[in-house]
C-alpha positions in Angstrom: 0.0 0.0 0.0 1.2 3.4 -1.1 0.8 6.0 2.5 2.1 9.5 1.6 0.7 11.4 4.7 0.9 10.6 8.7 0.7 12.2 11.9 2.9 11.2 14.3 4.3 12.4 18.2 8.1 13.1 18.5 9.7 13.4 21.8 13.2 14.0 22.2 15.4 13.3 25.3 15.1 14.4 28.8 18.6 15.9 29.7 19.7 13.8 32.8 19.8 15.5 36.3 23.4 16.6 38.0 24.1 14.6 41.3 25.8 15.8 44.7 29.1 14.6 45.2 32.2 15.2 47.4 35.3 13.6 47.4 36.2 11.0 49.5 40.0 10.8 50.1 42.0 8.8 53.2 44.1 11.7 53.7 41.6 14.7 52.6 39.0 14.9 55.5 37.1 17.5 54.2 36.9 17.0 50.0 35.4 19.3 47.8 32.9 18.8 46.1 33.1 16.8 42.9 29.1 15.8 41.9 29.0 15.9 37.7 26.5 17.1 35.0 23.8 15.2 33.2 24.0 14.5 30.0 22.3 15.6 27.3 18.9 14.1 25.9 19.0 12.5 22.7 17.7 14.6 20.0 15.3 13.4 17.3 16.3 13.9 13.8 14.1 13.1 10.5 16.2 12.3 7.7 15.4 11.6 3.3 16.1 8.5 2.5 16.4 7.3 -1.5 15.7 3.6 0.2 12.7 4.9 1.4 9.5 5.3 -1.2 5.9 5.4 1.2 5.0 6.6 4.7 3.6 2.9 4.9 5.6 2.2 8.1 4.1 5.4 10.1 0.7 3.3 9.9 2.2 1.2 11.9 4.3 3.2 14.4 3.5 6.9 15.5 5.5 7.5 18.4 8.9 8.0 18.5 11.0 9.0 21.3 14.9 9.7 21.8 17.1 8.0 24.8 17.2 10.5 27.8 20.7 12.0 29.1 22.3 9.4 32.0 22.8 11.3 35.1 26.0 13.1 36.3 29.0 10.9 38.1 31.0 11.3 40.8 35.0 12.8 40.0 33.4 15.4 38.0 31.6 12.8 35.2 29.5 14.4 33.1 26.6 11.3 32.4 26.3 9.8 28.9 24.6 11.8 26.4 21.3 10.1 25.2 21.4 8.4 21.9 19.8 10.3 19.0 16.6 8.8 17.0 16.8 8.8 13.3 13.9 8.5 11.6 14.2 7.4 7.9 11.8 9.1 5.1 11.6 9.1 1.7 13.2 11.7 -0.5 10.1 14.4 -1.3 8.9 14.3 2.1 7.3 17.7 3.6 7.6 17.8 7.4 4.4 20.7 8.8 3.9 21.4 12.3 0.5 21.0 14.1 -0.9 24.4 12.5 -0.3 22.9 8.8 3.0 24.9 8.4 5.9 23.8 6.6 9.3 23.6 8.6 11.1 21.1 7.1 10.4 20.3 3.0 13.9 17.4 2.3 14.2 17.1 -1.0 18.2 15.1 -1.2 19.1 12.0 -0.6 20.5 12.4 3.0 19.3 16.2 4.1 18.0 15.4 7.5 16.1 17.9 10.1 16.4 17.8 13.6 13.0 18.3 14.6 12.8 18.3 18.1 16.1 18.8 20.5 17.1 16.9 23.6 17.4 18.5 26.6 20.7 19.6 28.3 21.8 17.9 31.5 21.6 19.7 35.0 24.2 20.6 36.7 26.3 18.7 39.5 26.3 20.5 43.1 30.8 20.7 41.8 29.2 23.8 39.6 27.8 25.9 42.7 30.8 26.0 44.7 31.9 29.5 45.7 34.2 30.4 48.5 31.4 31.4 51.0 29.8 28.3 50.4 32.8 25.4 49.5 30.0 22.3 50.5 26.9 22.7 48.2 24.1 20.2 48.3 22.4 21.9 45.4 21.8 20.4 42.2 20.0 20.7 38.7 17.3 18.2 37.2 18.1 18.0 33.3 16.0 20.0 31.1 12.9 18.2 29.0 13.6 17.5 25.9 11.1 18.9 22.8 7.8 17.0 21.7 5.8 17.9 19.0 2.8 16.5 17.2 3.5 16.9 13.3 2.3 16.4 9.5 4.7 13.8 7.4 3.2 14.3 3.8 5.1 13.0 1.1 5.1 14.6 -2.6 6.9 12.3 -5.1 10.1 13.7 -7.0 10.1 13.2 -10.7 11.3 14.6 -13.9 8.5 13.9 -15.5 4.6 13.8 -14.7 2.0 11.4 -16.5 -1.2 13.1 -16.4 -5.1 11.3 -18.0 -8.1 10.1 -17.0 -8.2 6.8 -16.0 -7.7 3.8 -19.3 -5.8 6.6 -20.6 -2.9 4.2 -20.9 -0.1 5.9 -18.9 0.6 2.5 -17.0 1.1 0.7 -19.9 3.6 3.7 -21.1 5.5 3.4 -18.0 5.7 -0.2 -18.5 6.9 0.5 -22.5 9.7 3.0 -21.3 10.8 2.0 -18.0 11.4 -0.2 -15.1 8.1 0.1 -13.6 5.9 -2.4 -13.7 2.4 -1.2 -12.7 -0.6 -3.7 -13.1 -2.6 -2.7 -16.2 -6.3 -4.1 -16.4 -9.3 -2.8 -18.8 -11.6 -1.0 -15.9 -11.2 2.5 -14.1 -8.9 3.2 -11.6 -6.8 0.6 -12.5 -3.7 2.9 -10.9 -4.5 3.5 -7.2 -1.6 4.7 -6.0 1.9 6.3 -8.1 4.6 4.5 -9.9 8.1 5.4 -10.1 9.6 4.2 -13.3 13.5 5.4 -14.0 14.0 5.6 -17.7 17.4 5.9 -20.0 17.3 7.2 -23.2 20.1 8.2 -25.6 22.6 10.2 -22.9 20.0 11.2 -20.3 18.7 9.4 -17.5 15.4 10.4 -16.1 12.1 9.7 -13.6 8.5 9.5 -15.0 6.0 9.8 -12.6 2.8 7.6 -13.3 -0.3 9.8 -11.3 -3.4 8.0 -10.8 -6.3 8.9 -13.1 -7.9 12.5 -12.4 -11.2 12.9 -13.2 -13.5 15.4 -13.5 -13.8 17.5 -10.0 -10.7 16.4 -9.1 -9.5 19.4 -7.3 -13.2 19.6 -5.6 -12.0 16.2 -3.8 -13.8 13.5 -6.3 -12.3 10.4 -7.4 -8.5 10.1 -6.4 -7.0 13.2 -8.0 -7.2 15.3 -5.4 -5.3 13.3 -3.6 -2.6 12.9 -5.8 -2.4 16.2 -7.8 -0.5 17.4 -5.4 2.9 14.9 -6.5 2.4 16.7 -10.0 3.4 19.7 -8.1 7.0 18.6 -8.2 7.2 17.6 -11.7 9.6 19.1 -14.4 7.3 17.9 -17.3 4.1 17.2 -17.7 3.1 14.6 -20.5 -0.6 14.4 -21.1 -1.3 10.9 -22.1 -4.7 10.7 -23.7 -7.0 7.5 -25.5 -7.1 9.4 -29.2 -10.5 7.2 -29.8 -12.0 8.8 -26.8 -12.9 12.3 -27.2 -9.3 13.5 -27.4 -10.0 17.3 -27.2 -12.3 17.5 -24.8 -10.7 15.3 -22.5 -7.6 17.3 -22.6 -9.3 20.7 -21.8 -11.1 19.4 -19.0 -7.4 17.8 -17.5 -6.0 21.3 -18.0 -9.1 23.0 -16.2 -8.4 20.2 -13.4 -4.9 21.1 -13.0 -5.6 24.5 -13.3 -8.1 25.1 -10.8 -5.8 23.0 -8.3 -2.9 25.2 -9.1 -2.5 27.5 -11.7 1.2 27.3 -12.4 0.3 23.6 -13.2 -1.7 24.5 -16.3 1.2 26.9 -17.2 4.4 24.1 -16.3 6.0 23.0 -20.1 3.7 20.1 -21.1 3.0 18.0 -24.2 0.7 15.2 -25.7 0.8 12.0 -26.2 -2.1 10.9 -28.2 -2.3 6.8 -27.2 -3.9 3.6 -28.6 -2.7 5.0 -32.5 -2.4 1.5 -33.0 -6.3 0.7 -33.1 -7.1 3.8 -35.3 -7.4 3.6 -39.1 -6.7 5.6 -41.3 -4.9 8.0 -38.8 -5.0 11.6 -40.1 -2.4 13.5 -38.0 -3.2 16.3 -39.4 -6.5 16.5 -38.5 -5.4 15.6 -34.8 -2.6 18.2 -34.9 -5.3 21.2 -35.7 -7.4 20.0 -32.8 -4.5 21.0 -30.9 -3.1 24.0 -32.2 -0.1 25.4 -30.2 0.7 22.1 -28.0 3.3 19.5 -28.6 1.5 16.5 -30.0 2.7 12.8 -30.5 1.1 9.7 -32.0 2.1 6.9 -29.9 1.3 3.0 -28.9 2.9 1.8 -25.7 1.1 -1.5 -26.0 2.5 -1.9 -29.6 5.8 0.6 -28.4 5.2 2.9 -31.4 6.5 6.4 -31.6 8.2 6.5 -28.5 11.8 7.3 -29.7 10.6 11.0 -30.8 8.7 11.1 -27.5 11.7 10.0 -25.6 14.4 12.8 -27.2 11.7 15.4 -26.5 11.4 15.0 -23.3 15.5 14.3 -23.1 15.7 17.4 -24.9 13.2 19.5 -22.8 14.8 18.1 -19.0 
């Protein structure tokens, strides 16, 4: 199952408390005192991951805490610092606090965050001595570490964004050019969650981003588009995949009004068309096809049958 969003609890580590201390020596009767710090709490640190591709293991786990700060020692020990807690996301992933705001957005393999520090240790009663007062039983508890309650929404990073209506064929064209192997099946919604595919052509390596089918009143919260329009955000490309035998103008004004009433530098992002299922149409009058869309990038392709997707391929090479 494919999770991109989560709330979870972070708590990072108490700092540990100072002791009191003197020294205890045969031929010292009266030692000073010698009670350590605490050490410091462990702090909890959120980290991308290129290992990591869904928030699928937050379903599972939602509270995460860092080891605490080990008290102070005798001799002037300052205690063990707590261990910190590294939590591994994938690379995309948006970190909000609890009032929806963004504070951490990690977008490289190993960028990491700490979100929420450990507390420092208290001091030993060895920090209070003065010369009026050489015998101090006074001490400091360790501070508490930070806890939060946050957002963990992930937005997937891709080169290039396949955007149709569901049967549009964009799985099967993920399948034609890359290593992604999405099911494919003849009925709606066949794509419930994204696919990654990586794809080399000529001198350029790039990632296509298969988005599940949008429909109509997407961006209103229908179907599933609403809930993935939002990895289209963070595309380079968009590539419009649409079925030629099924209405193929209409259904690419009424993706572009989706996109652009969930974001209108969507509808303005560098795009083309890739006019599927060629294969099935006779007498194919490009032409014709290329009038309907006047201005746009248009290409005639099969990825059942792999037709035409060299001169797709070098435009989008060309265009990255």
């Amino acid at each position: 199952m494919f999770v991109d969003y989560a709330e979870i609890y972070v708590k990072a580590g108490d700092g540990g408390r100072g002791i009191v201390s003197f020294r205890r020596e045969k031929f010292v009767p009266k030692g000073g005192p010698d009670g350590g710090d605490g050490g410091k709490g462990g702090d909890v640190i959120i980290q991308a991951s290129k290992d990591e591709n869904t928030l699928r293991p937050f379903r599972f786990k939602k509270h995460f805490k860092a080891e605490n700060g080990q008290p102070g020692g005798s001799n002037n020990k300052t205690g063990k610092s707590g261990k910190n807690l590294i939590i591994k996301v994938p690379v995309g992933t948006i970190i909000k606090n609890e009032n929806n705001e963004i504070v951490a957005d990690l977008t490289i393999d190993g960028e990491s965050v700490v979100i929420a520090k450990g507390g420092n240790g208290g001091k030993g009663n060895a920090a209070f001595a003065t010369p009026t007062n050489r015998a101090p039983r006074v001490t400091q508890p360790g501070r508490k570490g930070e806890e939060k309650k946050l957002i963990v929404e992930l937005k997937l990073l891709a080169d290039v964004g396949l955007v149709g209506f569901p049967n549009a064929g964009k799985s099967s064209l993920i399948r034609a050019i890359s290593d992604a192997k999405p099911e494919v099946a003849n009925y709606p919604f066949t794509t419930i969650q994204p696919h990654l595919g990586y794809v080399s052509f000529s001198d350029r390596d790039f990632i296509v981003a298969d988005i599940p089918g949008i429909i109509e009143g997407a961006h209103e919260g229908k179907g599933l588009g609403l809930r993935f329009l939002k990895h289209i955000e963070r595309t380079r490309l968009l590539l419009f995949v649409i079925d030629i035998l099924d209405d193929p103008e209409e259904k690419f004004d009424k993706l572009l009004k989706e996109l652009h009433s969930f974001s209108g530098e969507l509808s303005e992002r560098k795009r083309a068309i890739a006019l599927n299922k060629v294969d099935l149409l006779k007498g194919l009058d490009k032409g014709e096809f290329i009038k309907l869309f006047d201005g746009e990038t248009v290409f005639f392709i099969s990825a059942m049958k792999k037709q035409g997707l060299d001169k797709l391929l070098e435009w989008i090479s060309t265009n990255l």
